[in-house]
MARBATOR-432625 format. One record per atom (N, C-alpha, C): x, y, z; residue in one letter. Coordinates in steps of 0.02 Angstrom, whole numbers, plus 50000, padded with zeros to 5 digits. Example, Ala and Ser with C-alpha at 12.3 -4.5 7.8 and 13.67 -1.06 7.14 Angstrom:
REM residues 2
506604971650390A506154977550390A506604983550390A506424988850354S506844994750357S506455000250394S
REM end
This chain:
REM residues 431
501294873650966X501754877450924X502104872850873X502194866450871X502504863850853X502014861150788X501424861250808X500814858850749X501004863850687X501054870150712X501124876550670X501804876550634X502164873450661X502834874950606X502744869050548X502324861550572X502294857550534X501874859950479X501264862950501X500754867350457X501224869650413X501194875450438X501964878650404X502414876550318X502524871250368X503024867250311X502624864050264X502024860850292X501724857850230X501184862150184X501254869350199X501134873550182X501364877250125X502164876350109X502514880850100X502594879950011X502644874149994X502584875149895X501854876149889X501394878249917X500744881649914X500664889849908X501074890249959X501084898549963X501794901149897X502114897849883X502564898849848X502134899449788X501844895349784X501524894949705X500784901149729X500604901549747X500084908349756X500654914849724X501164915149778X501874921249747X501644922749689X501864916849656X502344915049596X501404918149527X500944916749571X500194916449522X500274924849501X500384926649579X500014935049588X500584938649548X501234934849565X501884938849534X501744938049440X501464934349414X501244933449344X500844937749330X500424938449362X499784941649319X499634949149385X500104953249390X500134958949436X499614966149425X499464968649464X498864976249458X498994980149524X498954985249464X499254990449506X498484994049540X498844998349587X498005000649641X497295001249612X496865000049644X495975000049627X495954996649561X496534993749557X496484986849482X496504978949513X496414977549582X496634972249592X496234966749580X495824967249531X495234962949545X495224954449501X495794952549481X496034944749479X496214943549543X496884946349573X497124944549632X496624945849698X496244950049693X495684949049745X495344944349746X495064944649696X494584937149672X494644933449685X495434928949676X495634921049706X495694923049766X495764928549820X495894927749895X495324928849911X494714930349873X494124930449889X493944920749916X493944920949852X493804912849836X493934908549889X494584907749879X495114905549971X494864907150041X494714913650043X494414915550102X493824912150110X493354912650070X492784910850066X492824900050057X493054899450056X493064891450053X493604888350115X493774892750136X494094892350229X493464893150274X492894896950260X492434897950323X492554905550348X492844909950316X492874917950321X492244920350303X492104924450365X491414930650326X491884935550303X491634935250227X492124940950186X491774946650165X491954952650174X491714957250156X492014961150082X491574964250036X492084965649967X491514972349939X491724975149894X491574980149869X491504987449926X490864989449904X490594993449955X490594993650047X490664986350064X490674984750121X491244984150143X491914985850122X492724984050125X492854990750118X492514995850056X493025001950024X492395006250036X492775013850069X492105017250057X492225022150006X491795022449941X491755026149886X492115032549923X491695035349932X491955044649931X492715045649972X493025042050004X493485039950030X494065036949989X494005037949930X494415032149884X495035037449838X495505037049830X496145041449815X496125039249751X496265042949709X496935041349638X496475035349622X496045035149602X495525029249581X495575031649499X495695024449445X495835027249374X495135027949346X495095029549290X494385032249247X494285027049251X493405027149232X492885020949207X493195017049155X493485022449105X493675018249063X494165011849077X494825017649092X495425011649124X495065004449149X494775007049215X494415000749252X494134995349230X493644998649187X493314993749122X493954987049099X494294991549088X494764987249025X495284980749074X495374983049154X495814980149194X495224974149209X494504976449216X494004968549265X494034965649184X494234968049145X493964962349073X494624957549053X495354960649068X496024957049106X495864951149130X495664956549200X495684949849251X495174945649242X494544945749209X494144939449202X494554934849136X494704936849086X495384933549048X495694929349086X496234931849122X496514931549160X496534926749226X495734923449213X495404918749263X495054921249329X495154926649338X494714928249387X493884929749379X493454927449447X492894926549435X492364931749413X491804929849379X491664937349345X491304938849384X490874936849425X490454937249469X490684943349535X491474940949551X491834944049601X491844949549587X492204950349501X492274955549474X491924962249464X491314960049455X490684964649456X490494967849509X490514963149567X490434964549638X491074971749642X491574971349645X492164977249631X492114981649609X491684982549555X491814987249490X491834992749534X492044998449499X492295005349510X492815004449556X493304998049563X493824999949582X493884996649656X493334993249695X493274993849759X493604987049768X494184987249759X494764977249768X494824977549848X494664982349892X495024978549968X494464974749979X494604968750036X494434964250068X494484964050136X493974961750152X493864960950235X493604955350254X494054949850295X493884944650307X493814941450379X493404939250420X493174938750488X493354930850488X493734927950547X493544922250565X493354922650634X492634920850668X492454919950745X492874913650765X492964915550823X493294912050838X493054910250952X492414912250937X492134915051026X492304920851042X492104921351101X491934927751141X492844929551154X493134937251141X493714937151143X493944942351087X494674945251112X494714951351073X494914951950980X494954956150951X494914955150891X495544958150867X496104954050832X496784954750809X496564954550731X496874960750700X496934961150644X497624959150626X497644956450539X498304958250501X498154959050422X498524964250414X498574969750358X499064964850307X498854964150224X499394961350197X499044966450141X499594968750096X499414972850045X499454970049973X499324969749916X499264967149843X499304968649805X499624974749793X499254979949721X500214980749692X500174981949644X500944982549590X501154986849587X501984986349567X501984994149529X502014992149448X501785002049439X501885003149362X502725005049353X502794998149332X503554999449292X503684991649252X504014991549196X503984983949170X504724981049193X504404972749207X504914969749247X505454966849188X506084967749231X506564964549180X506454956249116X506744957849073X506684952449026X507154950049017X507594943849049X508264941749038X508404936449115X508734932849066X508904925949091X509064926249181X509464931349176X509764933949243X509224933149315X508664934649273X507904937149318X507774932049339X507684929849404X507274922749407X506684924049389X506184928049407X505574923649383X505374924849299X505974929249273X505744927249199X506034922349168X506784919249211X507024911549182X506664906449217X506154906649249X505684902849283X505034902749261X504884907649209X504324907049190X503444910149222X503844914949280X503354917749291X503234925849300X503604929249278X503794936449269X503044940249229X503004947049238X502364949149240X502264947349147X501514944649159X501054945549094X500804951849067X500914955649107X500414962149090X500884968349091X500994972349033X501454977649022X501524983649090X501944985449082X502184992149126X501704989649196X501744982749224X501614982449291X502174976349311X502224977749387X502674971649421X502444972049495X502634966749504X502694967649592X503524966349599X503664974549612X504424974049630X504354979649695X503864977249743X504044977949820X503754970349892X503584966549838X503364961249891X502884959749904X502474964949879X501814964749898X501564954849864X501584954349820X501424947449793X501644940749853X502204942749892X502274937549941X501874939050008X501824946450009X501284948650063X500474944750040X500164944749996X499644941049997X499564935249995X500184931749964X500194923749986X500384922450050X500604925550092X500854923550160X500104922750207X499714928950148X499054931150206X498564923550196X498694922550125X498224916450122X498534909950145X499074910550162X499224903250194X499134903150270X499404909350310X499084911850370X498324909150383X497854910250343X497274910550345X496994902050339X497394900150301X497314890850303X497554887950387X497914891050395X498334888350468X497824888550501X497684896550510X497194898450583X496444896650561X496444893550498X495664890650518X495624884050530X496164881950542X496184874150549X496364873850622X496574879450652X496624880650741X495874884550775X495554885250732X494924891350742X494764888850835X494604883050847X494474879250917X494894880950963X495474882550944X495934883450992X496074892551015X495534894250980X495724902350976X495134905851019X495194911551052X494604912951096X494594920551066X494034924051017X494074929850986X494274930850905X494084937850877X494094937150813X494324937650764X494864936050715X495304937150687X495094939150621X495454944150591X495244951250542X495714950650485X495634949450434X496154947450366X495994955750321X496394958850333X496294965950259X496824966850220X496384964050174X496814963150082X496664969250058X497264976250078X497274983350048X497614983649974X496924985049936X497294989249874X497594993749875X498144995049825X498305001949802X498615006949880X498985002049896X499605004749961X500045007649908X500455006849857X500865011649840X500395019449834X500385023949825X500165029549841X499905030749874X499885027249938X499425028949988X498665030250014X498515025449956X497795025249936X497165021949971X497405017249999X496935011750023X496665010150072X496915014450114X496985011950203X496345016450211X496335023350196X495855027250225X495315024050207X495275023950132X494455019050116X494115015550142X494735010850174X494655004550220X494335005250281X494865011050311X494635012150376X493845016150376X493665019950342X493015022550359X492585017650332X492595013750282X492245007750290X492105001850358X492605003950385X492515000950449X493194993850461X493504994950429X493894989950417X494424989250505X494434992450531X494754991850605X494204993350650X493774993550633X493304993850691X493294988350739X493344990850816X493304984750869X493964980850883X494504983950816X495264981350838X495694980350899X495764976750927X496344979750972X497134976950970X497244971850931X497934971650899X497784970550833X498414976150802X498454973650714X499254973050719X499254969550645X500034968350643X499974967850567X500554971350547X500714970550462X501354970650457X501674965650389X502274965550364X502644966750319X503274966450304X503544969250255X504344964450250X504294961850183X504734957550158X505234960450137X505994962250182X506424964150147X506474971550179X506534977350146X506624983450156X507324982750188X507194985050263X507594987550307X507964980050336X507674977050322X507944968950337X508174964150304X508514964750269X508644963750185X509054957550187X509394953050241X509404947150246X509074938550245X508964934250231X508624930550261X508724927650320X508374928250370X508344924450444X508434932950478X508454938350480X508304944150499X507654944550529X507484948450582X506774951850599X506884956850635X506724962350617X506434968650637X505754969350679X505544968050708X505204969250776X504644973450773X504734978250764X504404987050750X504734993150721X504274995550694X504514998650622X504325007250673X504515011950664X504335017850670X504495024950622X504405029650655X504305037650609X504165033950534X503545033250537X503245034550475X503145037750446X503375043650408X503215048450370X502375049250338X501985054750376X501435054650347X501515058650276X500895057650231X501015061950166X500305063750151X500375069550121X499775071150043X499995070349984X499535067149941X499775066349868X499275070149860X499395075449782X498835082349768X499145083249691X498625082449632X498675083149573X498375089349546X498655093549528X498585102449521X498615101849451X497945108049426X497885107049359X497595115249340X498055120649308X498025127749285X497705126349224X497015130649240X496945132149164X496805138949142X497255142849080X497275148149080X496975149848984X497225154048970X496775156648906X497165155148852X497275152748798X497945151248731X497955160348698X498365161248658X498485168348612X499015166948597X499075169248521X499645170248482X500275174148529X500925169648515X501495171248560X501635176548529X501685178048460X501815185048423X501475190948418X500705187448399X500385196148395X499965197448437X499885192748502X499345194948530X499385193048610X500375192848630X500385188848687X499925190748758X499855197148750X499275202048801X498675197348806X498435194148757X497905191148771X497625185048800X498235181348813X498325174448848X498495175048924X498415169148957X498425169149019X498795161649021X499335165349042X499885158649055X499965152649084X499675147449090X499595139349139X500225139049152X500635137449107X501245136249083X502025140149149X501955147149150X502115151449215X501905151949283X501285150049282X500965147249350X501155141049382X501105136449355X501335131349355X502155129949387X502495132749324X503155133649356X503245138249399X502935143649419X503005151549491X502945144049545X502325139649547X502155137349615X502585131449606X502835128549561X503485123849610X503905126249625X504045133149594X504815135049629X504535137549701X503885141849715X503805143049770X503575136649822X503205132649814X503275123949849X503725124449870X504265123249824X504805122049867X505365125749907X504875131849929X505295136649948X504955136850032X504285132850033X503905133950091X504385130850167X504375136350205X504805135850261X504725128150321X505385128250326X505145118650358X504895119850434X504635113350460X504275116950513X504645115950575X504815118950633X505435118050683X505215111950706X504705108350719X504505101950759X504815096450725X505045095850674X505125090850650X505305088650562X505425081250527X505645083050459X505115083450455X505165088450366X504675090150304X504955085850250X504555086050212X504665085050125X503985087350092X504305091750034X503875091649985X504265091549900X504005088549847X504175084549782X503615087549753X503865091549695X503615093149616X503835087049583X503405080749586X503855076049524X503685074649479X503065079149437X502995079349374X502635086149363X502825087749292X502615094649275X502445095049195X501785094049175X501755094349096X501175100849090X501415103049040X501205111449008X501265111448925X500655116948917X501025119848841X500585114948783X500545120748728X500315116448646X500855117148613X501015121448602X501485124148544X501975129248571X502535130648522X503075133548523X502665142248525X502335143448476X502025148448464X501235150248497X501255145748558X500365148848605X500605149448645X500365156148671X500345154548755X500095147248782X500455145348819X500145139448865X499515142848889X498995136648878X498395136748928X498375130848978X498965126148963X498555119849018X499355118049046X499265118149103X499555114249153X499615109049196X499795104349215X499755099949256X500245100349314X500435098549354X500995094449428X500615088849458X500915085849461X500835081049523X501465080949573X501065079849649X501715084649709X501295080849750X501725081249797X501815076549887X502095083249940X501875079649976X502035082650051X502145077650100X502565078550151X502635072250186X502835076150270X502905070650329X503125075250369X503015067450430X503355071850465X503845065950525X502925064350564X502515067750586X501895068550607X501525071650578X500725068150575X500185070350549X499935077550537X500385081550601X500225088450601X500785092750558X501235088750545X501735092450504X501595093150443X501345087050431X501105085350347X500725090250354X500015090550381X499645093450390X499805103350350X500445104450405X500665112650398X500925111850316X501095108350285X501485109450226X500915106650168X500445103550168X499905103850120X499475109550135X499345112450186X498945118050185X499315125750165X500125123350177X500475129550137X500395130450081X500485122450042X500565121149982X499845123049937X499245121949961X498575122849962X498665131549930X498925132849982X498945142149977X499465144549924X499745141649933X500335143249851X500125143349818X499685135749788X499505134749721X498665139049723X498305141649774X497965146349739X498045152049739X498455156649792X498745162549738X499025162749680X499385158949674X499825157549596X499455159449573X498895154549562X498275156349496X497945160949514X497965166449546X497795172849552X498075175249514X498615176049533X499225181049517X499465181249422X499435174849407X499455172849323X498645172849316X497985176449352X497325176349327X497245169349299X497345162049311X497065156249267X496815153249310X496205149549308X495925144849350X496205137449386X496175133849426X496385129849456X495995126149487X496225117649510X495935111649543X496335106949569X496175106849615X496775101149652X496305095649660X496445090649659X496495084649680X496855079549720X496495078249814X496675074149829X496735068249795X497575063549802X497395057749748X497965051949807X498185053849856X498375048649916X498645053749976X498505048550029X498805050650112X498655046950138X499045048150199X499115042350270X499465047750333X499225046450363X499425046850428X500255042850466X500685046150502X501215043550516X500995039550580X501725036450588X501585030750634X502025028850675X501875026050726X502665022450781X502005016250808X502645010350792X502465006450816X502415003150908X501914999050934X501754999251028X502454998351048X502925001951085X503394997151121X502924989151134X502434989551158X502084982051230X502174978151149X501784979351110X501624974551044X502554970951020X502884974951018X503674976150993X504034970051027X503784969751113X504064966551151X503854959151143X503084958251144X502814951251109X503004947751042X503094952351020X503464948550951X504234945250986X504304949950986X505214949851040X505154941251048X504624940851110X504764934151139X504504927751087X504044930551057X503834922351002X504424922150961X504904927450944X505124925250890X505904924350917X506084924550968X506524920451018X506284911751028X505524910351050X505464906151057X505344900050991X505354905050938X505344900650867X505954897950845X506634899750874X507154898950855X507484899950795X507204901550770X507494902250655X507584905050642X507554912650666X507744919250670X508584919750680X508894923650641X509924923550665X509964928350673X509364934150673X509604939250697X509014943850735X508754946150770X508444950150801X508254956850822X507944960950798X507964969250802X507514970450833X507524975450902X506874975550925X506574983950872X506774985450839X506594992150811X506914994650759X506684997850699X507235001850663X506665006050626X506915013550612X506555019850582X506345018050501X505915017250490X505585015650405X505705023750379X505895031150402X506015034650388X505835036050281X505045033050296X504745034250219X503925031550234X503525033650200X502845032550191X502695024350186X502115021650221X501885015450222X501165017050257X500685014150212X499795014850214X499735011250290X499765006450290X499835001450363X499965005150434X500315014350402X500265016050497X499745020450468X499045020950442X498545024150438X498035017950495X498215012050459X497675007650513X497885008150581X498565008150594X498955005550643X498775011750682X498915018450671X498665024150714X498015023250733X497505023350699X496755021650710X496655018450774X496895012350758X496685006150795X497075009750895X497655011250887X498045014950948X497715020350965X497365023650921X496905032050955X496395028050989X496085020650976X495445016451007X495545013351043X496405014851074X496505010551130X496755002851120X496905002451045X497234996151030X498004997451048X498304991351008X498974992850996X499194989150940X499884990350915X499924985350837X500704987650836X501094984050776X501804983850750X501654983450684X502154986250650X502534984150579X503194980650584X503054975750561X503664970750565X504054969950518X504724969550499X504914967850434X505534960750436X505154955650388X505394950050389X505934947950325X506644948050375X507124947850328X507224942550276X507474946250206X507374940750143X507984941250091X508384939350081X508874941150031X508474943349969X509024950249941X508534953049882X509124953649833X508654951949766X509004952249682X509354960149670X509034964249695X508764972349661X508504972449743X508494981049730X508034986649790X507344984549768X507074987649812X506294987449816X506084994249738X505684991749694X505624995849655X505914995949604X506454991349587X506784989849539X506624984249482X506674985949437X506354979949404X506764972749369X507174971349420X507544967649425X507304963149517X506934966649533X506774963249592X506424958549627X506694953549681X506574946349686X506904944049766X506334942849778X506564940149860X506684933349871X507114930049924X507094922749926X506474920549951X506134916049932X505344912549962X505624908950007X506194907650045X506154904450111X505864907750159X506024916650151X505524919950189X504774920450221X504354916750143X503834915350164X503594913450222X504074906350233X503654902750270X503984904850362X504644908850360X504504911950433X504234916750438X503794920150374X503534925950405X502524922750417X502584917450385X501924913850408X501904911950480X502624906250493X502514905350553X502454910550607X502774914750593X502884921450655X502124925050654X501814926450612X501074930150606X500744924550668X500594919450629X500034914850680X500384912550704X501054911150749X501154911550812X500954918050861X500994922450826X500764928450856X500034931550861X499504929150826X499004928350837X498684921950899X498944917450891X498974913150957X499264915851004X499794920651025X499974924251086X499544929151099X499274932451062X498824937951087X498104933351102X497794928351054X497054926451083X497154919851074X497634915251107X497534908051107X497494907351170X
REM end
């Protein structure tokens, strides 16, 4: 244990500067393909069997994936941008997760989940900001990593230097999945029917900050995950003159608005919370046409899988009577979901004791409610219906700004206890 904190440490302006790469040059979901690329690379020059494209993501399985075009324009970025073109190609249509194996002998197989993908929002410009008075604040318009994710993949690649330099000391197989496009809830399913938890029986994934918003904090296990549907609804109805001929049009525009007011009228379910969100609504040509085109984009969410479940299939039924009822045609589009989650008490309790026995921790939580959506309890359920078990952990970090803000910035001392705590904890389950 003591090899590992030295690791650790001489580890740590390494993983800082990975941060600091991914936090520069940031992509948002099924765009990740610079920042995949170098953890390709890494993986692959550690002694990882890496798996990528098709063999990581399964096509028909893939959410909110942007046009050919978009895509086009993000792998021609990131080869700019320095990432390899070779990798790049391997990706195309979007397919950035990663799956990385180290054998390690006969012995069970511990996964950990680190996620990579940005948000669309542009990060602050001003002195105030560290990493834009530091010189590394995003290159690339209307994207940032302002939830962590950028220290989540450097933690994964320094993790991954540690435990291959212990590989001898380990009995069984350890599982690296670099998920794209976790903000909307995009990535996990892909993953998983690709096979990405197959044969699991501990996973563990983290989260910098949130609910732990100190540095030297740990949260233990994360629970009620809010499962969700994300569903992009699109009316299309007939245009006619608003003056002489309004009889002849068929309204998008009224449909549209009938089914969010009714959405959100759909009754909650006694088992447990609901949510459902109209949070965008564009309609209409002109002052003088009937609307023919509509859009929403809307969520559903719910304390359990079966709740979500009752309120997208309400919602399902809303939005196609509507377009009965206003006669205009309609299409929904799945475009993200996940499954809710509670993390193992047994898993909860093992962390408990390594991170007692690490000492650097000032404060200790064996649990607290994430009471919001996170892709990570889509694997994490999986792996527990197969008889595994797993946690979401969240490793406390002093923060600039909330998560999502574009003013936001965690302390990197975090890094390096949330490195040590991972592969100490991979050595408790198969060392």
């Amino acid at each position: 244990m003591d090899r590992i904190r030295i690791a650790v440490k001489d580890l740590e302006d390494k993983v800082i500067a990975y941060r600091r790469d991914f936090h520069k040059y940031p992509e948002s979901g099924w765009t990740e393909f610079r920042t995949a690329s170098k953890i390709i690379e890494k993986l692959k020059e550690l002694g990882f069997t890496v798996k990528i494209g098709a063999e990581a993501n399964k096509k028909e399985a893939m959410m909110g994936v942007p046009t050919e075009e978009e895509l086009a324009k993000h792998m021609e970025r990131a080869i700019n941008q320095g990432a390899n073109p070779e990798l790049v190609k391997a990706m195309e249509g979007g397919m950035t997760g990663v799956v990385a194996d180290l054998k390690c002998g006969e012995g069970p197989t511990v996964a950990l989940r680190f996620d990579m993908d940005a948000n669309d929002i542009n990060e602050a410009q001003d002195e105030k900001h560290r990493p834009y008075s530091e010189g590394f604040a995003s290159q690339n318009p209307g994207v940032m990593h302002a939830c962590g994710h950028d220290g989540h993949a450097a933690m994964g690649l320094g993790v991954a230097e540690i435990l291959a330099g212990m590989k001898d000391d380990l009995k069984g197989t350890i599982r690296l999945i670099f998920e794209p496009g976790e903000e909307g809830s995009r990535g996990a399913r892909a993953m998983v029917e690709a096979g990405a938890v197959d044969g699991v029986d501990y996973i563990l994934g983290a989260h910098l900050g949130f609910k732990a918003n100190k540095t030297g904090q740990l949260i233990c296990g994360t629970g009620e995950f809010l499962a969700t549907t994300k569903l992009d609804v699109t009316y299309t109805g007939v245009p006619a003159h608003a003056g002489a001929a309004p009889h002849e049009g068929r309204n998008a525009l009224l449909a549209a608005a009938s089914a969010t007011l009714n959405l959100h009228a759909i009754s909650r379910h006694g088992a447990g919370a609901s949510r459902i969100t109209v949070g965008v609504l564009n309609a209409g040509q002109g002052r003088n046409v009937i609307p023919p085109n509509a859009v929403f984009k809307m969520e559903t969410r719910g304390i359990t899988s079966e709740i979500d479940e009752y309120m997208a299939r309400e919602a399902r039924r809303i939005i196609e009577h509507t377009a009965k009822m206003y006669e205009v045609d309609y299409e929904i589009k799945l475009v993200g979901g996940t499954k809710s989650g509670e993390s193992s008490p047994e898993m909860i309790q093992r962390i408990r004791k390594v991170a007692e026995e690490m000492g650097t921790f000032t404060e200790i939580i064996d649990y607290a409610s994430f009471g919001a959506t996170e892709d990570f309890s889509h694997f994490m359920t999986v792996v527990q219906n197969n008889g595994g078990i797993g946690s979401y952990i969240m490793i406390g970090s002093d923060l600039a700004a909330g998560h999502h803000d574009f003013y936001f910035d965690f302390d990197e001392k975090s890094l390096a206890l949330g490195m040590e705590l991972m592969v100490k904890m991979v050595v408790d389950l198969i060392g």
